[in-house]
N, C-alpha and C positions, 0 to 999 in steps of 0.2 A: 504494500500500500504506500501511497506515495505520502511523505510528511508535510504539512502545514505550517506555518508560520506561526510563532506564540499567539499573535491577535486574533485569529482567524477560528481559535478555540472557542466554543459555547459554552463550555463549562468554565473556563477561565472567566469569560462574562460574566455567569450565573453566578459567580462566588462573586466576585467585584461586585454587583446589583447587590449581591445582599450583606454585604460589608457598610454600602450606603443606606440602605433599607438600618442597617443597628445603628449608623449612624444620627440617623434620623429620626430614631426610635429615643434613642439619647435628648438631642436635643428637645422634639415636640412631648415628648413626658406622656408619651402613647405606644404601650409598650405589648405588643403581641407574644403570648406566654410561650417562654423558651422550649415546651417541650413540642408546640406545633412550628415554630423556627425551625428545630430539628431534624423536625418527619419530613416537613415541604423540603428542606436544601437535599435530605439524602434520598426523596424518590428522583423528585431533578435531578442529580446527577445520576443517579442509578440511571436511567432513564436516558442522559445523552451518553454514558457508556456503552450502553446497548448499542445506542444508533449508530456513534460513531468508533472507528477503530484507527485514526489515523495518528500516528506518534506525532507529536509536535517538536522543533525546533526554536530555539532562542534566536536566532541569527540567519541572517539573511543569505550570509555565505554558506551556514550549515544547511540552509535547503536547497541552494544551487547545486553545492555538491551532491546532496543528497540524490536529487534527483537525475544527475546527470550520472550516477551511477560510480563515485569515485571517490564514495562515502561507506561504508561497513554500514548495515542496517540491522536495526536492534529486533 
């Protein structure tokens, strides 16, 4: 499977969203009980591991090589 670039990740997102989601939660004093935070973040991601199976890469050059075939794949 060909690799992706770190931003290109949905689950990378879906953690970030809800990092601002407690952020938010902090400030406006409207706080959604931690054990339904939990359930929702770990079926979402169960959820896009299913779907997706593509390794991610940090760096732009680590997916050029990657895909040009002159990278080792994990």
């Amino acid at each position: 499977m060909d690799p992706k670039i770190w931003y290109a990740s949905k689950t990378l997102w879906v953690n970030v969203i809800a990092a601002v989601a407690l952020l938010i939660q902090h400030k406006t004093g409207y706080i959604i009980p931690p054990e339904y935070q939990v359930v929702a973040l770990l079926v979402i991601n169960s959820v896009l591991r299913v779907v997706t199976g593509q390794p991610v890469v940090w760096s732009a050059k680590k997916l050029a090589e990657a895909k040009s075939g002159s990278c080792c794949r994990h």
